[in-house]
LONU-952038 format. One record per residue (C-alpha): residue in three letters; x, y, z. Coordinates in Angstrom, 2 decimals. Layout:
<kelum residuo="ALA" px="X" py="Y" pz="Z"/>
...
end
This chain:
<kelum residuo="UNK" px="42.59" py="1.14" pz="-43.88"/>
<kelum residuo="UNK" px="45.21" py="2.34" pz="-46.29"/>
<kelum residuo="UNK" px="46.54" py="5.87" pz="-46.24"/>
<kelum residuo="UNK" px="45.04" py="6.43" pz="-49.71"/>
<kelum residuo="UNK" px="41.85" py="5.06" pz="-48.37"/>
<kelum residuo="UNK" px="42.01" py="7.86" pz="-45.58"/>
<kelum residuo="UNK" px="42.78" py="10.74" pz="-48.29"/>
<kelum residuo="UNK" px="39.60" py="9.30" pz="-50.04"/>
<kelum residuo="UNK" px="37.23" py="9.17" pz="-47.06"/>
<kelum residuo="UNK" px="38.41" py="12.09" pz="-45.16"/>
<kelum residuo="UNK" px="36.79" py="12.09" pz="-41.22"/>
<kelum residuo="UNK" px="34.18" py="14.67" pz="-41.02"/>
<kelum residuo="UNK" px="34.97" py="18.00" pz="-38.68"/>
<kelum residuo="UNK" px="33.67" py="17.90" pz="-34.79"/>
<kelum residuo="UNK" px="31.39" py="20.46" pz="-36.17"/>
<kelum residuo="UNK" px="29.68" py="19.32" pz="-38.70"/>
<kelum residuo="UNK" px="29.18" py="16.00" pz="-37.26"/>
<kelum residuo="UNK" px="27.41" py="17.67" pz="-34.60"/>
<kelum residuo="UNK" px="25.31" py="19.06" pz="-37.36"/>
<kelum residuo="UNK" px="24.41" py="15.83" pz="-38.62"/>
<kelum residuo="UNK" px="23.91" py="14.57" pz="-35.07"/>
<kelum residuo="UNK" px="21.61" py="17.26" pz="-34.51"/>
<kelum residuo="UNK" px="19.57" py="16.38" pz="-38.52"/>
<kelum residuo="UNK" px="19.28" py="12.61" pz="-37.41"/>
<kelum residuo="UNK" px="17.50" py="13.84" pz="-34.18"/>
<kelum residuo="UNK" px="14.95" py="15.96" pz="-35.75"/>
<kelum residuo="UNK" px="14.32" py="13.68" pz="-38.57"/>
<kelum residuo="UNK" px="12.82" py="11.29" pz="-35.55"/>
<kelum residuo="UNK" px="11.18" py="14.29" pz="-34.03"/>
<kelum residuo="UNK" px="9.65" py="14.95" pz="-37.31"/>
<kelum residuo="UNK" px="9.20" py="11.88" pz="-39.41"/>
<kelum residuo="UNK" px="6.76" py="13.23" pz="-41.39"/>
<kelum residuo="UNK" px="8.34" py="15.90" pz="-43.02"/>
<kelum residuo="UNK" px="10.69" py="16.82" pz="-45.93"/>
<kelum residuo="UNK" px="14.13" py="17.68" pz="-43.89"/>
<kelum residuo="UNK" px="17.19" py="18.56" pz="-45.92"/>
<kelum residuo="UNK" px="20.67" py="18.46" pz="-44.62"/>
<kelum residuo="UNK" px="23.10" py="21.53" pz="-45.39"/>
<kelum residuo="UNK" px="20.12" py="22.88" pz="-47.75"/>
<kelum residuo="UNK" px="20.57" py="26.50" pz="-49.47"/>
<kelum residuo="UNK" px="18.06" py="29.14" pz="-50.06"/>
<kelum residuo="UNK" px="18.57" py="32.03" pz="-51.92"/>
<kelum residuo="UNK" px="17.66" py="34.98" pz="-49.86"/>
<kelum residuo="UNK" px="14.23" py="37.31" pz="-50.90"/>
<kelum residuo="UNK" px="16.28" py="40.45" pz="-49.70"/>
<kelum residuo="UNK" px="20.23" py="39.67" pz="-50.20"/>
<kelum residuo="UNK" px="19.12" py="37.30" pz="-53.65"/>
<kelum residuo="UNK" px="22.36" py="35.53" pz="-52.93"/>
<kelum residuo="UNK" px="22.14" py="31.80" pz="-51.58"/>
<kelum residuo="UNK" px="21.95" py="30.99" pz="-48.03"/>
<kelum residuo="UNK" px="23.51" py="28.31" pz="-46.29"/>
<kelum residuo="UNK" px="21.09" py="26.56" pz="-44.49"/>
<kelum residuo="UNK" px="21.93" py="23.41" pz="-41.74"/>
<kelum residuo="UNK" px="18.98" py="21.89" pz="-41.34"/>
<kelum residuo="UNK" px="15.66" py="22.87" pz="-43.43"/>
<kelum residuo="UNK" px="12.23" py="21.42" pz="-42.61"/>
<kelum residuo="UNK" px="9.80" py="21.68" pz="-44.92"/>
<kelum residuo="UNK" px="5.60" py="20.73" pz="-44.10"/>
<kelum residuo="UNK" px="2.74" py="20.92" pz="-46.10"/>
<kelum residuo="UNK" px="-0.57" py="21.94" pz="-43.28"/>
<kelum residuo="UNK" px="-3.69" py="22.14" pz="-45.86"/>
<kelum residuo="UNK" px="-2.86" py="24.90" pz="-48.51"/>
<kelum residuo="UNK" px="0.04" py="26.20" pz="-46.39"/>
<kelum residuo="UNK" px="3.88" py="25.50" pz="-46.76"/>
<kelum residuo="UNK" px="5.81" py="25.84" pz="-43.39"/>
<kelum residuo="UNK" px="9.22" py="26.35" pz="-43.48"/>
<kelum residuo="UNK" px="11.44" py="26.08" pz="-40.52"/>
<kelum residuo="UNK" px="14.95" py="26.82" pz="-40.29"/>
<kelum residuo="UNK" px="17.82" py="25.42" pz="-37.86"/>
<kelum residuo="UNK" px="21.43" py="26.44" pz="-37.16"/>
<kelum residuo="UNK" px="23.43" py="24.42" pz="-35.24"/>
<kelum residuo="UNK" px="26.60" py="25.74" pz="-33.23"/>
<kelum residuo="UNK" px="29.05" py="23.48" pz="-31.25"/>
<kelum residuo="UNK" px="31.13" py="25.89" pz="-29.05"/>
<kelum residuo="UNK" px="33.00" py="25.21" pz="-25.67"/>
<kelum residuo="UNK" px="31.19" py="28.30" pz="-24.78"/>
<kelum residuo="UNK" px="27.84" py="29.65" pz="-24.12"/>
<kelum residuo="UNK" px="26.30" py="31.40" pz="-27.77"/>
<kelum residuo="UNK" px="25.74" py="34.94" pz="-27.05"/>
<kelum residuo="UNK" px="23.29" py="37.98" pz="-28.56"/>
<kelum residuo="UNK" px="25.39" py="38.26" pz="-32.35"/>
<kelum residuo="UNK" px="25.27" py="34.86" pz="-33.23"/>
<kelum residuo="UNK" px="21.46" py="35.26" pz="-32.26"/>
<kelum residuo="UNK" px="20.69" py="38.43" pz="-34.04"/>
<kelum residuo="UNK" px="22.97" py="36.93" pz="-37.21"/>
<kelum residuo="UNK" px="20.33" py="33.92" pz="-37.36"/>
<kelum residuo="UNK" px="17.71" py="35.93" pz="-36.73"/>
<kelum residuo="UNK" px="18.42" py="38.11" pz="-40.17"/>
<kelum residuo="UNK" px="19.23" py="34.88" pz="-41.87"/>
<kelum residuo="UNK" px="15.32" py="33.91" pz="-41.07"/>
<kelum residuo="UNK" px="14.03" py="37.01" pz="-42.12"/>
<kelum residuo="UNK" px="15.83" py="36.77" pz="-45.36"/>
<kelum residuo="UNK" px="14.96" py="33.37" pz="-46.21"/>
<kelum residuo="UNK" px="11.11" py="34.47" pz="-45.01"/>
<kelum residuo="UNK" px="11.07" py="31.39" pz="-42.84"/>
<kelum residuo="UNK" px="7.99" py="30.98" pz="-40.36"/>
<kelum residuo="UNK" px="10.26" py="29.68" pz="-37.82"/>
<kelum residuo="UNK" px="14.02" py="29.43" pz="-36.88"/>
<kelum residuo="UNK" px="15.92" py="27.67" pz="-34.15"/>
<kelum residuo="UNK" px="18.76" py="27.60" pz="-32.35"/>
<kelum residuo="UNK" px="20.93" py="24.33" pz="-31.40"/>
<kelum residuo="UNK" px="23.94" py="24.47" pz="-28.86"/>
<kelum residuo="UNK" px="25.95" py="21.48" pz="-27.84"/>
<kelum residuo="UNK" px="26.86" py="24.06" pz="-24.79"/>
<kelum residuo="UNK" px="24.22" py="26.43" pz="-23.75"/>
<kelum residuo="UNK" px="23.44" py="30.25" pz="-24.22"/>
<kelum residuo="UNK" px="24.03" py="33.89" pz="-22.46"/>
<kelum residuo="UNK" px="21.24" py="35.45" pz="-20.63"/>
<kelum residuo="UNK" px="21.07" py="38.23" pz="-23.38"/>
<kelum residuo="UNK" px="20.99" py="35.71" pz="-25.88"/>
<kelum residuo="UNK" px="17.83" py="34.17" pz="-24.90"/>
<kelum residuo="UNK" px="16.26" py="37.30" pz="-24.47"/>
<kelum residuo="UNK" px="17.12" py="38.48" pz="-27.93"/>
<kelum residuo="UNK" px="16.07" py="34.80" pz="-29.28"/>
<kelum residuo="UNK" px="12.40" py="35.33" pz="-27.08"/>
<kelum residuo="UNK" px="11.72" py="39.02" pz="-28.37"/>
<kelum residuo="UNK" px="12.88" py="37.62" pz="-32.43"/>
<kelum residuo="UNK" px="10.86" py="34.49" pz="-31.83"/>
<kelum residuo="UNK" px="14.17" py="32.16" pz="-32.00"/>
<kelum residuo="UNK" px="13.43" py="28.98" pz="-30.18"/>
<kelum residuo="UNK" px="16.40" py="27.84" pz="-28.41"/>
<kelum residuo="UNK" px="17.66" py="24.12" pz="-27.65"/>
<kelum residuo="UNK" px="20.74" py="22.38" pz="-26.32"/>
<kelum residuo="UNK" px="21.51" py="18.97" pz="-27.76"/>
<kelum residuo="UNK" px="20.86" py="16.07" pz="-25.45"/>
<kelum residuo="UNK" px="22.56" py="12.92" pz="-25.86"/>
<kelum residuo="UNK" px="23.07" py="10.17" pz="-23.19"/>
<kelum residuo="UNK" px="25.05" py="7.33" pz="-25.04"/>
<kelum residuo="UNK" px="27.33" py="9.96" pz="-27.69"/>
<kelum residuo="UNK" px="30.83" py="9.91" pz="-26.80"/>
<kelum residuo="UNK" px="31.38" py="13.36" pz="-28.24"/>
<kelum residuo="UNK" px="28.61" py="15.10" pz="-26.68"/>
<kelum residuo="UNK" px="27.91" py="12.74" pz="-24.02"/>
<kelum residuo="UNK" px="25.02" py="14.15" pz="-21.67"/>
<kelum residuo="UNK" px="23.94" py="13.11" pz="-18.06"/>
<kelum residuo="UNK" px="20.12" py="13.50" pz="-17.92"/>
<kelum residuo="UNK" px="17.69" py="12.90" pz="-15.17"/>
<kelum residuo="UNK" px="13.96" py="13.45" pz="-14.21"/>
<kelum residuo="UNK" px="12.47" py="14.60" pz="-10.90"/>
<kelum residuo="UNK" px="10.14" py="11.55" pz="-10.61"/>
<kelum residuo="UNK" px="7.25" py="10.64" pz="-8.28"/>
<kelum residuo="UNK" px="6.39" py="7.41" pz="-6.98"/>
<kelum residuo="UNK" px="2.82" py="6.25" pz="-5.61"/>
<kelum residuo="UNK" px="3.15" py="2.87" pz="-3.40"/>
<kelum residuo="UNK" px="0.19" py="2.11" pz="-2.61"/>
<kelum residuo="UNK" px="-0.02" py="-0.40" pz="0.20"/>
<kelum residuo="UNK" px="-1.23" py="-1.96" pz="3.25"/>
<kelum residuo="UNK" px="-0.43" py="0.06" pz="6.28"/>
<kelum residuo="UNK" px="-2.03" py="-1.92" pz="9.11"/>
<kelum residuo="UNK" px="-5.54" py="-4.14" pz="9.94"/>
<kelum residuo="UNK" px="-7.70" py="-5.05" pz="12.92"/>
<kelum residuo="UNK" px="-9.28" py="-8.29" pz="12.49"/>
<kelum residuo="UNK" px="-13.25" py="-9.23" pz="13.77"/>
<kelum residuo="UNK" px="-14.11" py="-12.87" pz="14.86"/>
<kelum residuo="UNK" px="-17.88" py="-13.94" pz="14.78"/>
<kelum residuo="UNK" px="-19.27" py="-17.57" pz="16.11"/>
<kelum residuo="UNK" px="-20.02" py="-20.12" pz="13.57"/>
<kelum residuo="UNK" px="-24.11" py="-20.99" pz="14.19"/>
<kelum residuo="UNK" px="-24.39" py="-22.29" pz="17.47"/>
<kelum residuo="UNK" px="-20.52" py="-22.55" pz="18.21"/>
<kelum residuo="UNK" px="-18.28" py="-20.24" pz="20.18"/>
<kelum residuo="UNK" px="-15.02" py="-19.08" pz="19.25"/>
<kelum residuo="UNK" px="-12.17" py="-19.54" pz="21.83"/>
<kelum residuo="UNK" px="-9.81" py="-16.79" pz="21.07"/>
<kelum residuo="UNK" px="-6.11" py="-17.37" pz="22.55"/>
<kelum residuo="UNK" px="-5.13" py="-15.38" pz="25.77"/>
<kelum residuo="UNK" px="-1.76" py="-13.26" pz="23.88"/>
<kelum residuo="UNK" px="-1.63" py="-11.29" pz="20.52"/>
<kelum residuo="UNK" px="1.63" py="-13.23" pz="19.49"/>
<kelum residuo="UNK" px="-0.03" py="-16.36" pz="19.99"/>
<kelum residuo="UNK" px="-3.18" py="-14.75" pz="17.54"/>
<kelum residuo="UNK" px="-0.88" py="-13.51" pz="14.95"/>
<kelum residuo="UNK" px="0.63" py="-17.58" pz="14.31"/>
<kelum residuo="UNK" px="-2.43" py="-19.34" pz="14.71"/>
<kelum residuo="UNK" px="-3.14" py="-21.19" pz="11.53"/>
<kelum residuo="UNK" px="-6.60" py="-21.52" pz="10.46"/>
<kelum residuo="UNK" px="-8.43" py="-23.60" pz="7.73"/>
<kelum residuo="UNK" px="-11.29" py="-24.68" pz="5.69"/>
<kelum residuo="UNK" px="-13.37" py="-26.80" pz="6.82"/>
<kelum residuo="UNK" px="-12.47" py="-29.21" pz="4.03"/>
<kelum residuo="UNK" px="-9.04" py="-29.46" pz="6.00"/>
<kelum residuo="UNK" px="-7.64" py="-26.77" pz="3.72"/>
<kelum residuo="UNK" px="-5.05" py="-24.81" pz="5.13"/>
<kelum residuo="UNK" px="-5.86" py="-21.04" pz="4.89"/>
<kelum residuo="UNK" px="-2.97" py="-19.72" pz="7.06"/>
<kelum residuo="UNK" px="-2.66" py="-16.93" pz="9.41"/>
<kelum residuo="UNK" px="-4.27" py="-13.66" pz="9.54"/>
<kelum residuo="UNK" px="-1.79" py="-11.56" pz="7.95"/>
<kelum residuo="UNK" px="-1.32" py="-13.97" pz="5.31"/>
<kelum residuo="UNK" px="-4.90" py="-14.60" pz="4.02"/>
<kelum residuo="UNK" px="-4.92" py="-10.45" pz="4.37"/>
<kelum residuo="UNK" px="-1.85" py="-10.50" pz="2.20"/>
<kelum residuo="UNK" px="-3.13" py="-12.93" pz="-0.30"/>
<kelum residuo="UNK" px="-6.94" py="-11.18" pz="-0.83"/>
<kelum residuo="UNK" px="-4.09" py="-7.99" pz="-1.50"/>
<kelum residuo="UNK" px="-2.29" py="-10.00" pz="-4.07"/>
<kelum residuo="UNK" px="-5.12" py="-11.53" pz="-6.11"/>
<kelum residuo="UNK" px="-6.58" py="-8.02" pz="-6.65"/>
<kelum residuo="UNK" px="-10.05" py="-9.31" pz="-4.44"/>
<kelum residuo="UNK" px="-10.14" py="-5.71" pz="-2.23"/>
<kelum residuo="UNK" px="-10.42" py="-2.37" pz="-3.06"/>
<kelum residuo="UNK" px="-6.50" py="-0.66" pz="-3.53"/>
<kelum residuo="UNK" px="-8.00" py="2.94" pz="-2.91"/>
<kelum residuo="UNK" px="-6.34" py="4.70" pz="0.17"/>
<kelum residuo="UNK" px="-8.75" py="4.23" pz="3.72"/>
<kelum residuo="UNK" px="-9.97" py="1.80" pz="5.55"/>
<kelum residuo="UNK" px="-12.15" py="-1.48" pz="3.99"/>
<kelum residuo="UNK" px="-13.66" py="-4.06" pz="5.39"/>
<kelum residuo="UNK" px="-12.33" py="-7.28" pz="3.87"/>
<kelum residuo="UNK" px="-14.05" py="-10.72" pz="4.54"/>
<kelum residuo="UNK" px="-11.12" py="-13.37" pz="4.64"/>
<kelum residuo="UNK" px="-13.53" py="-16.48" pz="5.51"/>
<kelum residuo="UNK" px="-17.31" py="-17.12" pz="6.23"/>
<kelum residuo="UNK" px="-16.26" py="-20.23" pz="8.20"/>
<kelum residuo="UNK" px="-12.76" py="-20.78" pz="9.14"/>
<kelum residuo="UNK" px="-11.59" py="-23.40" pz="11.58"/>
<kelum residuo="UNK" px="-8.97" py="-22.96" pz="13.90"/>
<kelum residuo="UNK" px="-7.26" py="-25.05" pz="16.63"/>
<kelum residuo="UNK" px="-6.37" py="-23.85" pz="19.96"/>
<kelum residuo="UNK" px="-6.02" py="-26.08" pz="23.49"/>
<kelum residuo="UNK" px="-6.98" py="-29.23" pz="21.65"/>
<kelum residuo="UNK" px="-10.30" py="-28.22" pz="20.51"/>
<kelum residuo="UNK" px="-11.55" py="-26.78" pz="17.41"/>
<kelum residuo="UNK" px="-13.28" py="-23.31" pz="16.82"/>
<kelum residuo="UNK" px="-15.21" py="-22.22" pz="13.66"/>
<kelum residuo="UNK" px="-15.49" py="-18.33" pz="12.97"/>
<kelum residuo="UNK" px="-16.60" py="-15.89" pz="10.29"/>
<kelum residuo="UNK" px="-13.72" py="-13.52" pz="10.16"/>
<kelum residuo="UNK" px="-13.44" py="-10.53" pz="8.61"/>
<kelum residuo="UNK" px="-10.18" py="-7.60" pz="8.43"/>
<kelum residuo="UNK" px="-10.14" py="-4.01" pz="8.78"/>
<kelum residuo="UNK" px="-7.67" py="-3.30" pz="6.67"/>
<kelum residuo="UNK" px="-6.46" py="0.36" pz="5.83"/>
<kelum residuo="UNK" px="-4.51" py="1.04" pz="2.59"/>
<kelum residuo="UNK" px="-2.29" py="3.62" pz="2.31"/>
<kelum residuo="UNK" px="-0.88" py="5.77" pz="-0.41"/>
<kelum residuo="UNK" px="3.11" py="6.78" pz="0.18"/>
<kelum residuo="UNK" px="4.75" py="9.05" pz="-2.32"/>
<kelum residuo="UNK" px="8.59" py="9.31" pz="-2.80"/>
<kelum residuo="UNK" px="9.96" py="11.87" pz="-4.74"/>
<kelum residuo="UNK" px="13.67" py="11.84" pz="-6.72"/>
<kelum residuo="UNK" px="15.54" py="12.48" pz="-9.54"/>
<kelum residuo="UNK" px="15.62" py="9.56" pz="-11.82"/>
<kelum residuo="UNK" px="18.83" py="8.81" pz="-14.46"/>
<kelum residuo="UNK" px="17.57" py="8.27" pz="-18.00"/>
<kelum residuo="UNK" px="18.72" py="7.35" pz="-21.53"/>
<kelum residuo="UNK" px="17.67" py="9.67" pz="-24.17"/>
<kelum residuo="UNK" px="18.75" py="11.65" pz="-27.69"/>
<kelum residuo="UNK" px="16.76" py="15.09" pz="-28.09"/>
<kelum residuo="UNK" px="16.88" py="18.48" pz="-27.73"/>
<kelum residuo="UNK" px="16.10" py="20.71" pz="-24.72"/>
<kelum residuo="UNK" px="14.11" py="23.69" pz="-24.65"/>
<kelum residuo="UNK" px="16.99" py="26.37" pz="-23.12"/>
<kelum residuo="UNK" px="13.92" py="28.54" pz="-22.84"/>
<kelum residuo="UNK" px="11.73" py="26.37" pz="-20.53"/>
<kelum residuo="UNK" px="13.60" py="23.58" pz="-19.51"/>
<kelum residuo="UNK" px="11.87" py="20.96" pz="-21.25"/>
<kelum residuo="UNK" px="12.89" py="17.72" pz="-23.36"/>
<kelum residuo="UNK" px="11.80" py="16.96" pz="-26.79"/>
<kelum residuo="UNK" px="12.47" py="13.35" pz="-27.28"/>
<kelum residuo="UNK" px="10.62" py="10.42" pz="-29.37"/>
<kelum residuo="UNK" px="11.76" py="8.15" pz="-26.72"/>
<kelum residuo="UNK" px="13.17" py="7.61" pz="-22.98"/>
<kelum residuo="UNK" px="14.24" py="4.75" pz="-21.06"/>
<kelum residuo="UNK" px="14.85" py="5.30" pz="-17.17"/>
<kelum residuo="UNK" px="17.20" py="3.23" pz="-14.86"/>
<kelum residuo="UNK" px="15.69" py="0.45" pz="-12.55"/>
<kelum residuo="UNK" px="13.67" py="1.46" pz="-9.99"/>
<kelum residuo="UNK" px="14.74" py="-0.42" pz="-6.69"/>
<kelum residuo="UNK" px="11.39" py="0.10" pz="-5.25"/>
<kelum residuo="UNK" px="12.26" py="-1.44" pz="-2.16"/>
<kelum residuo="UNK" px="15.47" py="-0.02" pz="-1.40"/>
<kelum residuo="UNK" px="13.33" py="3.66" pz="-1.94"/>
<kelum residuo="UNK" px="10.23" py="2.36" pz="0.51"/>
<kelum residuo="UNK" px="13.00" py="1.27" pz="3.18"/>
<kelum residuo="UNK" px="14.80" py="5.06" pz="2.88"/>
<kelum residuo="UNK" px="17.88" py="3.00" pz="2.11"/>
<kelum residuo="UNK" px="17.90" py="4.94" pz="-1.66"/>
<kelum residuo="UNK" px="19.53" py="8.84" pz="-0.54"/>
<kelum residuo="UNK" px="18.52" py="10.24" pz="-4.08"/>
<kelum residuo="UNK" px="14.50" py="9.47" pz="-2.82"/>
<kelum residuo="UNK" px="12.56" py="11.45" pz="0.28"/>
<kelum residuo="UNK" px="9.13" py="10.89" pz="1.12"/>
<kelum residuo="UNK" px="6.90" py="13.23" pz="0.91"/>
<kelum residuo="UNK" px="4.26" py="14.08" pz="3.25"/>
<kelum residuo="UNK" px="2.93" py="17.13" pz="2.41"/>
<kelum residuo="UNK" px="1.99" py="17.15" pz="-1.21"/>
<kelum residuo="UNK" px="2.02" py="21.21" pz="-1.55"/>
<kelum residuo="UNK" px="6.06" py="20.82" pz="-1.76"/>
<kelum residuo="UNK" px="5.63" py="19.50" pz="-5.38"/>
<kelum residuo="UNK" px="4.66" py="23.01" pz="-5.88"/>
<kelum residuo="UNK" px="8.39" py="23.73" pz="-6.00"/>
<kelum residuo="UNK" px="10.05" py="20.49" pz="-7.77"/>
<kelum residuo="UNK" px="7.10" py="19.25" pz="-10.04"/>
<kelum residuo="UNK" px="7.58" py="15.85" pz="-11.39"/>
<kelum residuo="UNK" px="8.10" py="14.96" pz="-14.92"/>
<kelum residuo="UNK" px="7.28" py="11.16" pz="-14.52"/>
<kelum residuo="UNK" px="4.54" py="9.99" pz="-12.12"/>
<kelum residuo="UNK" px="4.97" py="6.28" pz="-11.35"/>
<kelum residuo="UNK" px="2.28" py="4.06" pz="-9.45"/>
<kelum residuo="UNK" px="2.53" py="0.67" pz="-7.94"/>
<kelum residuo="UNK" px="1.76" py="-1.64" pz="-5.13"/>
<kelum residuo="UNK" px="3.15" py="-3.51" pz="-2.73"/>
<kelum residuo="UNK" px="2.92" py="-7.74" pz="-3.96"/>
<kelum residuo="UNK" px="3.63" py="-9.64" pz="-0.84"/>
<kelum residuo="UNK" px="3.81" py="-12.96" pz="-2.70"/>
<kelum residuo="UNK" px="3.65" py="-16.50" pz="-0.36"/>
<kelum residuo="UNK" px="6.42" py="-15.90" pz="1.84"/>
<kelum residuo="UNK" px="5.02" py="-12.77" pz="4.16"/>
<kelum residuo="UNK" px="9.23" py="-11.63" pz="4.73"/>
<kelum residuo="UNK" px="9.29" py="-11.05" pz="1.30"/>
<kelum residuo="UNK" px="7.23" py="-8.00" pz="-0.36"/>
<kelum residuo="UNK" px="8.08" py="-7.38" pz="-3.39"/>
<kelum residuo="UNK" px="6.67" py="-4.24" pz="-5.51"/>
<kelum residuo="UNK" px="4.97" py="-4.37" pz="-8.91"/>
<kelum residuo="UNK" px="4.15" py="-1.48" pz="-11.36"/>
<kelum residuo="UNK" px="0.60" py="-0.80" pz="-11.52"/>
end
C-alpha cells in the first residue's frame, strides 16, 4: 500500500478497536436487537449529547429497553471513578441498564460500587485475538462408565455335562462356539461384545448378562455344551480437570461466569485420563469434593472395547 493510501485509511487506535471488538461480540450475544456502535444520546439532565460505545436497544411488548456499555482497555485494573463516572452517564441517559467492559479486570472497590449502582461488570474474553489474546479453561467432569469386573455361571446343556478345565488361565482362553460351528470366542470377549452392541444394561451395579443358551466348547478332545451366563458389574468412574477451550465473550467479573454464543474444547484423550497418565485429571471418589470446584461441563461416555480385547477405546455417550 502506498503512503497516500495509508494517510487515507488511517489504522484505528488499540482502543477503539477494542471497542469494536467488544460491539462484534455482543451483536452475537444479542442478534436480535438494534445495537449501535459509538451511538450519542443527549442527556435528560445535562441536555448535552452523550457519547455512547455501544447502545442496545429492545422492544419487550409495549416496553423499550435500553442498555448502555462502556468499554475501557487499560494495562490496569478500572477502579471506583471510572465506575461512579459511568454510573452518572446511565442515570443521565435514563438507561435501564449499563455495563462495564475491561480488557484487564477491576479493583475490589470498583465492583462494589458497580453492585450497589447496579453496573454489571465483564472482562473481554478472547482465545484466538492477538491483541487481547486470552487463555480460558473449564473445570470439567467426566463420567466413564464401564465394566469393572464379571463372574461367569456354566449350566449343562439337557442331558450333557459340562467339563470345566482344572486352571482359571486355561478358562479365560478357551474358545467357545455355536453349535453351527460359529466361533463365539472367549468369555471376556463375548462379555465385551454384548457391552459394545448396547445388548446390557450400562447403569452402575451388577447384571446378569446371558452370553449363550448353548455354547460349545472343546477341552481334552471332547466337546461340552453349556448355557452360560456373566455377572457382570458396571461401574461409573468420574475424573475431574480443567479443560482448555476456544471462545470470544465476555466474563461476568462479578460471578465468574462466561457469556458466550459458542465454545469449542480441546480433545479429550480419554484414555490417557482413565490410565492417570493425564496430570491436569484426578479421580474422584468422593463426590462431596465437587462441592468446592463445581464443574462447568459434565461429559459422559463409555468404554468401546471394539474386536481386539487390548484395545479399549472410549466413545462419547
Amino acid at each position: 500500500m502506498r503512503k497516500e493510501e495509508e494517510a487515507e485509511f488511517p489504522v484505528e487506535p488499540k482502543w477503539k478497536r477494542f471497542e469494536r471488538l467488544a460491539y462484534e461480540i455482543q451483536k452475537e450475544l444479542a442478534s436480535d436487537a438494534e445495537i449501535k456502535f459509538d451511538d450519542s444520546i443527549i442527556g435528560v439532565d445535562s441536555k448535552v449529547p452523550r457519547q455512547i460505545d455501544i447502545s442496545i436497544r429492545k422492544h419487550v411488548g409495549q416496553y423499550a429497553i435500553l442498555i448502555v456499555i462502556d468499554c475501557k482497555d487499560y494495562a490496569e485494573p478500572l477502579d471506583v471513578k471510572d465506575v461512579e463516572t459511568f454510573s452518572g452517564l446511565v442515570r443521565d441517559v435514563r438507561a435501564n441498564r449499563g455495563a462495564l467492559i475491561v480488557s484487564s479486570s477491576f479493583t475490589p472497590a470498583a465492583l462494589n460500587i458497580a453492585k450497589n449502582e447496579g453496573i454489571d461488570t465483564y472482562r473481554l474474553v478472547d482465545t484466538e485475538n492477538i491483541d487481547w489474546k486470552s487463555y480460558a479453561t473449564l473445570p470439567c467432569l467426566l463420567e466413564r462408565t464401564h465394566l469393572e469386573k464379571s463372574d461367569f455361571r456354566f449350566a449343562s446343556v439337557g442331558s450333557e455335562f459340562f467339563e470345566l478345565p482344572v486352571n482359571l488361565q486355561q478358562l479365560q482362553t478357551l474358545i467357545f462356539y455355536a453349535v453351527d460351528g460359529t466361533t463365539t470366542g472367549t468369555l471376556e470377549r463375548m462379555l465385551k461384545r454384548t457391552w459394545d452392541k448396547g445388548e446390557m444394561p450400562r447403569t452402575p451395579g451388577t447384571h446378569c448378562v446371558l452370553l449363550g443358551e448353548h455354547l460349545v466348547t472343546k477341552l481334552g478332545g471332547r466337546e461340552s455344551h453349556a448355557r452360560v451366563e456373566a455377572q457382570a458389574q458396571v461401574k461409573t468412574s468420574y475424573y475431574l480437570g480443567t479443560l482448555p477451550v476456544t471462545l470470544r465473550g465476555l466474563q461476568n467479573a462479578q460471578t465468574d461466569g462466561v457469556v458466550t454464543r459458542q465454545i469449542t474444547t480441546d480433545a479429550i484423550e480419554f484414555h490417557k485420563i482413565a490410565s492417570g497418565a493425564d496430570d491436569n485429571w484426578k479421580e474422584i471418589l468422593d463426590l462431596s469434593q465437587l462441592a468446592i470446584v463445581r464443574p462447568a461441563i459434565r461429559v459422559g461416555y463409555c468404554d468401546i472395547y471394539g474386536e481386539d480385547p487390548g484395545s479399549d477405546e472410549a466413545s462419547v455417550g
